[in-house]
Backbone as JSON, one array per atom type, in Angstrom:
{
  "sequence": "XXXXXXXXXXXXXXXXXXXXXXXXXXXXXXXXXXXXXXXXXXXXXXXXXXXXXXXXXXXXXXXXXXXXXXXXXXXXXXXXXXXXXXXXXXXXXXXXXXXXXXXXXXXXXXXXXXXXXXXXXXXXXXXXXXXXXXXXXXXXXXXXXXXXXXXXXXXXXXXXXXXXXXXXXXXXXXXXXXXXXXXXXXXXXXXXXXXXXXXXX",
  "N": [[-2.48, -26.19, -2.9], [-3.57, -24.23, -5.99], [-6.32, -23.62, -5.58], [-6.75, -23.8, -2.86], [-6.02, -21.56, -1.8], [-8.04, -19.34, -1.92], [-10.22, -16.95, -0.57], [-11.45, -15.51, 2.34], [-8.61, -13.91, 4.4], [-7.77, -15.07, 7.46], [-7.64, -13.95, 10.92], [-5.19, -14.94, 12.19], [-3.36, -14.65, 9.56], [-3.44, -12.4, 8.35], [-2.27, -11.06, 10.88], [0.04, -10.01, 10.92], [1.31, -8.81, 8.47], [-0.95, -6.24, 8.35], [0.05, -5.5, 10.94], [2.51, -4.43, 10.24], [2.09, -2.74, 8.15], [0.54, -0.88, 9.42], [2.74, 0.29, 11.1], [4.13, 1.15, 9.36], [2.45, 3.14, 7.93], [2.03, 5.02, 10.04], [4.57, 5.84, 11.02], [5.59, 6.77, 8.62], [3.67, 9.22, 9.0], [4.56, 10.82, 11.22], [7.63, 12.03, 10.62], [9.35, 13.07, 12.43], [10.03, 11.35, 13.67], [11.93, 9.73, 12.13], [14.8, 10.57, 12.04], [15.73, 8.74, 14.42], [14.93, 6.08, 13.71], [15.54, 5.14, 11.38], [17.5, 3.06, 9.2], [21.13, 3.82, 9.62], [24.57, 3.58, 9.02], [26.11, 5.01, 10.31], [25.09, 5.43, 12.56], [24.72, 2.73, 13.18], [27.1, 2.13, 13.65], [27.36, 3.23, 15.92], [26.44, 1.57, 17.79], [23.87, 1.45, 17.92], [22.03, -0.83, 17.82], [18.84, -0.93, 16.86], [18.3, 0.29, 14.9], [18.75, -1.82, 12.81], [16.37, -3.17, 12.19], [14.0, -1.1, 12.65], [14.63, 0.44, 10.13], [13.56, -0.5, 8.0], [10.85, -0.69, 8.58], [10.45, 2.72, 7.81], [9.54, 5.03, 4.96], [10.61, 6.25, 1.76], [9.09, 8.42, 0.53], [5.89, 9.46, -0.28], [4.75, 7.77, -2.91], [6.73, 5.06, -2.18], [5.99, 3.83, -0.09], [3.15, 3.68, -0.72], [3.72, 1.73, -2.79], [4.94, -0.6, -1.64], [2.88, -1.45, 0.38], [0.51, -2.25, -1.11], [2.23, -4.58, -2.26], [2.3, -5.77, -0.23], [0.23, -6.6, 0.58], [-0.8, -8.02, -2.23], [0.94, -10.25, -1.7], [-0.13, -11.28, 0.66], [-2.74, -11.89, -0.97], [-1.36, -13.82, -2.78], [-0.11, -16.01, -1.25], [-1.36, -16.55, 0.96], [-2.22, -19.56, 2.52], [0.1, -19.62, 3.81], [0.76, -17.93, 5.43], [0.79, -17.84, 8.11], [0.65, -16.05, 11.46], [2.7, -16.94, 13.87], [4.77, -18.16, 11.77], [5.07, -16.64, 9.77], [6.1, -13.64, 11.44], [7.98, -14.51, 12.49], [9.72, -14.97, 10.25], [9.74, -12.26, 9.25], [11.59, -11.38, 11.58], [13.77, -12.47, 11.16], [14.41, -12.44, 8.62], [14.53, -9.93, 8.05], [16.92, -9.02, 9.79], [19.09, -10.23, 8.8], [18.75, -9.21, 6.3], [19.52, -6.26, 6.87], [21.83, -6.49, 8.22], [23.36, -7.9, 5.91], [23.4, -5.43, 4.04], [24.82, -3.82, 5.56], [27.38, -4.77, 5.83], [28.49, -5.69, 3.73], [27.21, -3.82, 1.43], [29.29, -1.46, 1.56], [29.04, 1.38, 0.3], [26.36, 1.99, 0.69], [24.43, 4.13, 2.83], [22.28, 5.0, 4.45], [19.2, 3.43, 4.28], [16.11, 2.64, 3.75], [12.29, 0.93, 4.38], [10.52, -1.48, 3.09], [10.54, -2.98, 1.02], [12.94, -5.56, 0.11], [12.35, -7.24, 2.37], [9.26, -8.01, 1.34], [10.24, -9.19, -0.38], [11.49, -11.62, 1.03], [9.58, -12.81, 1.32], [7.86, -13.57, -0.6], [9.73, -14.93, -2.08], [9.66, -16.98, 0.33], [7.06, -18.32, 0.45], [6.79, -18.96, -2.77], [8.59, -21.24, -2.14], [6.94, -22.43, -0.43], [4.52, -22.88, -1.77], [5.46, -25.01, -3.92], [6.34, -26.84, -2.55], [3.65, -27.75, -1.45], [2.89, -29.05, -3.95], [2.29, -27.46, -5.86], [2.38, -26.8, -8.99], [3.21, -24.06, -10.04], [4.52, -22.83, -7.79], [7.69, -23.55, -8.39], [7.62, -22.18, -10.39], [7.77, -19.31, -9.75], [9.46, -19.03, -7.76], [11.77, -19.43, -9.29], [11.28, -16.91, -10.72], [11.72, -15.19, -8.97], [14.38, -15.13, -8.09], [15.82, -14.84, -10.48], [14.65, -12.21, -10.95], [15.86, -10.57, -8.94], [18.73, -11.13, -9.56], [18.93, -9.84, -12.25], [18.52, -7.47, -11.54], [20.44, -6.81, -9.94], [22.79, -7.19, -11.59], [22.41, -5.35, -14.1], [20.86, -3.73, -12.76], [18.26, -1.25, -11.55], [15.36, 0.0, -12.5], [15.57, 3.36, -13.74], [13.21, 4.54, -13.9], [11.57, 4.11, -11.66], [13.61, 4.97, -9.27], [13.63, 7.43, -9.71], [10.64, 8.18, -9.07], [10.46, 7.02, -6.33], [12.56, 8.99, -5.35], [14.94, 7.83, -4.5], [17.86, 5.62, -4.45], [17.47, 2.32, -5.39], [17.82, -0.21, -3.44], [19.23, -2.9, -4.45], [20.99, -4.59, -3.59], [19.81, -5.44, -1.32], [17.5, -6.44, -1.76], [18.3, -8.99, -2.74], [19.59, -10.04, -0.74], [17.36, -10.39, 0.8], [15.85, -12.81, -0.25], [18.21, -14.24, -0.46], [18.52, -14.6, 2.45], [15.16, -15.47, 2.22], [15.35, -18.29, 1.86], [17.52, -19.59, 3.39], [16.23, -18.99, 6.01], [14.31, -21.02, 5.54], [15.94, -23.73, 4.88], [16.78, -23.47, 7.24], [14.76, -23.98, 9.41], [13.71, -26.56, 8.22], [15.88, -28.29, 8.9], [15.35, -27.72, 11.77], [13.54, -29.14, 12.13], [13.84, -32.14, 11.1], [15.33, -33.8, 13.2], [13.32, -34.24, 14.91], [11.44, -35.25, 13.79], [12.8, -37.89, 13.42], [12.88, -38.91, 15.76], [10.64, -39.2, 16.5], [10.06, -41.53, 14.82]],
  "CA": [[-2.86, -26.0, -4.3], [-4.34, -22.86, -6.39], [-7.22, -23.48, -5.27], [-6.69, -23.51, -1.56], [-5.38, -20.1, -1.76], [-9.31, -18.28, -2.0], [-10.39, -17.33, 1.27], [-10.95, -14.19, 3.4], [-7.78, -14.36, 5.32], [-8.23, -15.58, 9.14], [-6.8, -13.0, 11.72], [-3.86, -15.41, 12.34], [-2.89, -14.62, 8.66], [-3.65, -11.11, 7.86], [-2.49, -9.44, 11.31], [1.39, -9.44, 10.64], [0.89, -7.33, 7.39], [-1.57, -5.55, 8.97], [0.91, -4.43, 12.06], [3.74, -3.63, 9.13], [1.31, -1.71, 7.58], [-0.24, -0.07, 10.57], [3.46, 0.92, 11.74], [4.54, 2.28, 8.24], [1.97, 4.28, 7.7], [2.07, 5.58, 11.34], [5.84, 6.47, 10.95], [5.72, 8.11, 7.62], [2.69, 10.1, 9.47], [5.71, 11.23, 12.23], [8.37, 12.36, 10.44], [9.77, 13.95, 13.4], [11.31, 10.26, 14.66], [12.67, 9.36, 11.22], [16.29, 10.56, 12.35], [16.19, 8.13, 15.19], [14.77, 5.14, 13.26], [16.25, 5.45, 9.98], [19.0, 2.49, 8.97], [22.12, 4.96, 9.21], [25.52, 3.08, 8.96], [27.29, 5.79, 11.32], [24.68, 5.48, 13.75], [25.03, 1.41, 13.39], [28.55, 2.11, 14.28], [27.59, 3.61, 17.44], [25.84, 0.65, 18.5], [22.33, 1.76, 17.62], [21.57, -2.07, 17.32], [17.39, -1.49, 17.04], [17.97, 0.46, 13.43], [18.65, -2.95, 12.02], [15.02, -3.79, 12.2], [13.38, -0.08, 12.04], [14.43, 1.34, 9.2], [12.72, -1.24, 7.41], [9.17, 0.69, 8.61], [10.22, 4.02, 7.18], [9.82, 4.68, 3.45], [11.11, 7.68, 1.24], [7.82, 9.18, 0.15], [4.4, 8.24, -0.62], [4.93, 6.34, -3.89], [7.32, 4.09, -1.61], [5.36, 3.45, 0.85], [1.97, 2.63, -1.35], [4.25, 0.52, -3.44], [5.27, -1.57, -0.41], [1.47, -1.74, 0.9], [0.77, -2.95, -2.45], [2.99, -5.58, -2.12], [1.92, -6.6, 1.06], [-1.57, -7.25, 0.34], [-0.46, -9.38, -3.65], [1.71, -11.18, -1.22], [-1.21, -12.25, 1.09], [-3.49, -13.02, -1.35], [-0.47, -15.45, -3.57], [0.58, -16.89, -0.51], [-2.6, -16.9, 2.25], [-2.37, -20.67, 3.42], [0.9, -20.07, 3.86], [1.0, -16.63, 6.41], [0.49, -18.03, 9.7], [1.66, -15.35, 12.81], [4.33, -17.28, 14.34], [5.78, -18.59, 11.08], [5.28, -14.8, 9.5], [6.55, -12.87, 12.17], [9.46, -15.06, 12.48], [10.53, -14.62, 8.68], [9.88, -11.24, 8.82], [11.99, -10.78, 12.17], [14.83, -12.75, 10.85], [15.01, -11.97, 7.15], [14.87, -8.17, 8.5], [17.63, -8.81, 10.46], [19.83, -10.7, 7.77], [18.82, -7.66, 4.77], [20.01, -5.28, 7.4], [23.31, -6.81, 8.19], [23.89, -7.81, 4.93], [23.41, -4.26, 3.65], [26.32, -3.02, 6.7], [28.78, -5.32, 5.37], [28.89, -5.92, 1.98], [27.4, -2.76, 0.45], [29.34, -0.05, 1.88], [28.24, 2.37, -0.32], [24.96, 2.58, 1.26], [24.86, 5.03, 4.24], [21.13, 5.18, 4.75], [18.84, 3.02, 4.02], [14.69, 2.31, 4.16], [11.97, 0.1, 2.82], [10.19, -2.58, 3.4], [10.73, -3.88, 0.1], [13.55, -6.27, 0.83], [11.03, -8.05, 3.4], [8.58, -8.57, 0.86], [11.13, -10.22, -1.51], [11.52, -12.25, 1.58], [7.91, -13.33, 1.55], [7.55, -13.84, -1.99], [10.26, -16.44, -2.31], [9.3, -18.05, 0.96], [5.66, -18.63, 0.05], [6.97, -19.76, -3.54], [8.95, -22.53, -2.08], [5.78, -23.37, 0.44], [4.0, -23.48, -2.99], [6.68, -25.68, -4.95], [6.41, -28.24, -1.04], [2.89, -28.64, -1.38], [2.74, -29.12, -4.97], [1.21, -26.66, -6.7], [3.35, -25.9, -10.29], [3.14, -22.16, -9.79], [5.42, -22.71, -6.9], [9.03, -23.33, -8.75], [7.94, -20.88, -11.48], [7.18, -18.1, -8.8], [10.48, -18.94, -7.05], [13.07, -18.72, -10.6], [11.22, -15.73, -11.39], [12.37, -13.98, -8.38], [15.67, -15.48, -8.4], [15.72, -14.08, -12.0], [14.4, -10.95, -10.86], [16.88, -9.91, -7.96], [19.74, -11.53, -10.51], [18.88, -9.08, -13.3], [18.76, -6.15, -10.76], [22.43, -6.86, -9.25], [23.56, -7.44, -12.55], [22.05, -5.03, -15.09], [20.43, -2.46, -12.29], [17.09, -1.12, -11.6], [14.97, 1.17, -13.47], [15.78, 4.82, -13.14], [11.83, 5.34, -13.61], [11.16, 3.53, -10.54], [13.94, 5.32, -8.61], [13.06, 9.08, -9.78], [9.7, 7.62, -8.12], [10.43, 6.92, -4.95], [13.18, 9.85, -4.93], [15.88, 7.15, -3.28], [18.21, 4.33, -5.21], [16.69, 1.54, -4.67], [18.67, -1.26, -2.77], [18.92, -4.26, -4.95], [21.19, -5.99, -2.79], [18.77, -5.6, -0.22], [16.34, -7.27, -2.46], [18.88, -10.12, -3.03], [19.85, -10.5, 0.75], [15.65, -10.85, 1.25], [15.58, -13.71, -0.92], [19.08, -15.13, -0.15], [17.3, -14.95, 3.64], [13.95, -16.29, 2.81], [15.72, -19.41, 1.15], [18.26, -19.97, 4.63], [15.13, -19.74, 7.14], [13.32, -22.31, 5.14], [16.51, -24.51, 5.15], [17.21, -24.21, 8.93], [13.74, -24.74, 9.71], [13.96, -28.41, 7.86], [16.72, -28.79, 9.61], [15.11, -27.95, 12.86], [12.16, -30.36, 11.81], [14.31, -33.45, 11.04], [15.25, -34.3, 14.43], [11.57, -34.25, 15.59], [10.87, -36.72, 13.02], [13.72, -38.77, 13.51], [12.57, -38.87, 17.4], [8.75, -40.19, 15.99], [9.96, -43.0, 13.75]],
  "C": [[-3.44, -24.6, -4.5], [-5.65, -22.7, -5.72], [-7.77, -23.17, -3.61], [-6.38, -21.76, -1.45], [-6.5, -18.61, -1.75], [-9.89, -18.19, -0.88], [-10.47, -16.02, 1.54], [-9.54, -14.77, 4.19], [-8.18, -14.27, 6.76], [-7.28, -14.55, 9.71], [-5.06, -13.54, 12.17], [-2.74, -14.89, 10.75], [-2.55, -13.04, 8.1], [-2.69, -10.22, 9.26], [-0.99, -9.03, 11.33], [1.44, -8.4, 9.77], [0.24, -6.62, 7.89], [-1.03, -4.61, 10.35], [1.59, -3.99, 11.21], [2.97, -2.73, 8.46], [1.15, -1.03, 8.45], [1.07, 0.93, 11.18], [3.94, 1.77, 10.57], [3.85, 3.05, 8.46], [2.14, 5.1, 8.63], [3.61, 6.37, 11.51], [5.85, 7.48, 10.09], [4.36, 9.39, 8.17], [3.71, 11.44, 10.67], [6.9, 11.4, 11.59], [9.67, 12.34, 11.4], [11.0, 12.34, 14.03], [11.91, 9.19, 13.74], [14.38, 9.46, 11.48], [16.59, 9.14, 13.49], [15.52, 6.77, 15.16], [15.6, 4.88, 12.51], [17.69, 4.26, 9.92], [20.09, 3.41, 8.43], [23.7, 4.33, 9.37], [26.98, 4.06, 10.15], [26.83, 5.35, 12.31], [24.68, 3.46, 14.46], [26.3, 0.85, 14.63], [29.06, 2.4, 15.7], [26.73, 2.63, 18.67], [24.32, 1.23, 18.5], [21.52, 0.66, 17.13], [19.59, -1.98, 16.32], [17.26, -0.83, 15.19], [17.69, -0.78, 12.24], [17.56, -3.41, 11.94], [14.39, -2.26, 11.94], [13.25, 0.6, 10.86], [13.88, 0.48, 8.1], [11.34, -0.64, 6.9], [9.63, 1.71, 8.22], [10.67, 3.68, 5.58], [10.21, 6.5, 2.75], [10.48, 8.45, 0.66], [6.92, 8.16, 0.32], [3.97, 7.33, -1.37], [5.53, 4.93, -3.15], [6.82, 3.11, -0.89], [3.81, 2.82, 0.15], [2.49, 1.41, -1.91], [3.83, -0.67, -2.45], [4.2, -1.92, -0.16], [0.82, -2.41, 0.11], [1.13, -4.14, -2.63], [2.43, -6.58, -1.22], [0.88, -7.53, 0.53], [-1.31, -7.87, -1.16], [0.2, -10.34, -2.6], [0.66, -11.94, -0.43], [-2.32, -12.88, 0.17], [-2.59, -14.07, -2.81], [-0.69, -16.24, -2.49], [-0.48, -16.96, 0.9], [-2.11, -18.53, 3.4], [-1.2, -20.47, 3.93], [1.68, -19.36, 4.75], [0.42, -16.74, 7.61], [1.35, -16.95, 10.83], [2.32, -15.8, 13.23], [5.02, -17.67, 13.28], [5.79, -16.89, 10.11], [6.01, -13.95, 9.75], [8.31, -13.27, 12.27], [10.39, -14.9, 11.63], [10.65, -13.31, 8.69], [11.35, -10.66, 9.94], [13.93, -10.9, 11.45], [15.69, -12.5, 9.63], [15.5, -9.97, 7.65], [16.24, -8.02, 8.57], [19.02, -9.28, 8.99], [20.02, -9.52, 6.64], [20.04, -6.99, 5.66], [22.21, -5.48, 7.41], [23.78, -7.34, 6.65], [24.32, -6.7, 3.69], [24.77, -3.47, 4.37], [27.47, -3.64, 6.15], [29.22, -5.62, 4.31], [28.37, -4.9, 1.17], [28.21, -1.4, 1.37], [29.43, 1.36, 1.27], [27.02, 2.98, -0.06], [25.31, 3.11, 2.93], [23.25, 4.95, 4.77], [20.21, 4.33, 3.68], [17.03, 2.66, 4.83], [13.62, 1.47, 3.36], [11.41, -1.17, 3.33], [9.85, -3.72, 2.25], [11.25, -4.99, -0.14], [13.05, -7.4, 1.28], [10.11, -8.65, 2.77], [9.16, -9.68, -0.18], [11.04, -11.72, -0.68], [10.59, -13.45, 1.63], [7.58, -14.03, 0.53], [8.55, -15.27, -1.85], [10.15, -17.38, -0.99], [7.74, -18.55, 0.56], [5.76, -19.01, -1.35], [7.37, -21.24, -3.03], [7.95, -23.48, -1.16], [4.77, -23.84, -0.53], [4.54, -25.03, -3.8], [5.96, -26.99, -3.54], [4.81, -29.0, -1.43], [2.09, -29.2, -2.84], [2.21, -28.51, -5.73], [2.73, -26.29, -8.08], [3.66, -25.12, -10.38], [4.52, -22.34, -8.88], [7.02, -22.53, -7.8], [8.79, -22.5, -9.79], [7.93, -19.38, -11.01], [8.92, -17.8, -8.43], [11.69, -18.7, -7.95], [12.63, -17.59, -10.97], [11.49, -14.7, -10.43], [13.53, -13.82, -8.0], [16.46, -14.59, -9.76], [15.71, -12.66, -11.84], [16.15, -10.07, -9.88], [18.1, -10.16, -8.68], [19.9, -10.3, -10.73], [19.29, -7.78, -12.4], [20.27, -6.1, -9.95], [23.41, -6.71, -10.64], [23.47, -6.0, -13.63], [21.5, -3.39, -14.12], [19.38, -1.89, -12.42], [16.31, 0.02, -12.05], [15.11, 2.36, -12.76], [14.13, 5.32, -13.29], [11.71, 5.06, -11.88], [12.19, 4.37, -9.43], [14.1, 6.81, -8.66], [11.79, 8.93, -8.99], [9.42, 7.9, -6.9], [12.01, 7.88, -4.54], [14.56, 8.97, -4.27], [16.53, 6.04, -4.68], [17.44, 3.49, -4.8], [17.85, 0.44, -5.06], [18.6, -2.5, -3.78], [19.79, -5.29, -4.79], [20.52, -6.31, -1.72], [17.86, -6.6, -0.14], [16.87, -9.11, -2.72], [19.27, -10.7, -2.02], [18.14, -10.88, 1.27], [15.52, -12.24, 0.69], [16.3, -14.76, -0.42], [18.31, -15.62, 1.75], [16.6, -15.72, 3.76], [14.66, -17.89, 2.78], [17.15, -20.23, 2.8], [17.36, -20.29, 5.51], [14.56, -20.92, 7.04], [14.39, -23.58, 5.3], [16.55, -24.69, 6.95], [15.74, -24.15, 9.18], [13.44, -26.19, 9.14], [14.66, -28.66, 8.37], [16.17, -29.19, 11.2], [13.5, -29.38, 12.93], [12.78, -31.52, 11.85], [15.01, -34.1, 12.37], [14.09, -34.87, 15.12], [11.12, -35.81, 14.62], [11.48, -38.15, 13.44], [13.38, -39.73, 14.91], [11.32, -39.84, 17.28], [8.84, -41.39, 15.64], [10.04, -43.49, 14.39]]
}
C-alpha cells in the first residue's frame, strides 16, 4: 500500500541505484573509455558482446545524466518496498540486456546508443505492476500511464526540447523495449514461482 512506501530505504534497497549511479557518474568523469564502452552497432558486430550492458552507464552530457539520476532516486522513493538487490539487480541485468538487443535488431537506424533511461522505464513499470499485485490503486494507473507514455513516443515522437537538451535523439524504442522487458521478467518470474507452489500444495 501507499503507505508502506515511507521509509529511509534499507541498504538492500538503495545500493543497486546507488552502484548505477556511482558508475555513471564515474564514467561520464572518464571520458577517455567512452569509445570502448559506448553501445556501437559496428563494434556489436565485431563481437564486442559487454557493450550490450555498458553503454547503458554512459550518458551524452550533463543534462542526461542528472535527468537519469533524477529518475533513479523518484523511482526509489514510488517503488521502495519493492527494490530488493537480488530482485533489482536482476531486472536491471536482464531488461539491460533485452533494450540492448532489441535496439540491434529492430532499430537499425541507431548506430550508437547511451542512457540509462530505458532501464528506468524498466523499473517504473515493474514496480507499477508490484503496486497493482499488492493492491494499492496507484498501481494499474502508474502502469497505463507508462504504457501510454512509451505508445505516444513511438507513435507521435519525442520532444525536440528534450532532445536539443541532452544533445542526442532520444531512443524511444529503447524506452518501449524497457517496458516491453519489465512486463516479460515479471511474467517469467510467475512462471518460475508456480511450480514451487504447485510442489507445496
Amino acid at each position: 500500500m501507499i503507505k508502506d512506501k515511507w521509509g529511509w530505504p534499507s541498504a538492500s534497497q538503495w545500493s543497486v541505484p546507488a552502484l548505477l549511479a556511482i558508475l555513471a557518474i564515474g564514467l561520464y568523469l572518464l571520458p577517455q573509455f567512452h569509445d570502448s564502452l559506448i553501445w556501437s552497432r559496428s563494434h556489436l558486430d565485431q563481437g564486442q558482446w559487454w557493450r550490450l550492458f555498458t553503454g547503458h552507464l554512459l550518458h551524452s552530457n550533463g543534462y542526461h545524466l542528472l535527468m537519469n539520476l533524477g529518475g533513479m532516486a523518484v523511482m526509489l522513493g514510488l517503488f521502495q518496498p519493492h527494490f530488493r538487490f537480488s530482485t533489482i539487480l536482476l531486472l536491471s541485468l536482464f531488461c539491460g540486456l533485452c533494450i540492448s538487443l532489441g535496439v540491434y535488431w529492430w532499430v537499425d537506424g541507431t548506430q550508437r546508443y547511451v542512457g540509462l533511461s530505458a532501464i528506468l522505464h524498466s523499473w517504473f513499470a515493474y514496480g507499477a505492476i508490484q503496486d497493482w499485485k499488492s493492491g494499492s490503486k496507484l498501481g494499474p494507473l502508474l502502469l497505463i500511464g507508462v504504457i501510454a507514455k512509451v505508445a505516444w513516443e513511438n507513435v507521435v515522437g519525442a520532444s525536440g526540447d528534450l532532445a536539443s537538451l541532452i544533445q542526442a535523439r532520444v531512443a524511444v524504442e529503447a524506452h518501449l523495449y524497457g517496458v516491453l522487458s519489465a512486463l516479460l521478467f515479471v511474467s517469467l518470474m510467475q512462471l518460475k514461482r508456480q511450480p514451487e507452489r504447485s510442489i507445496t500444495s
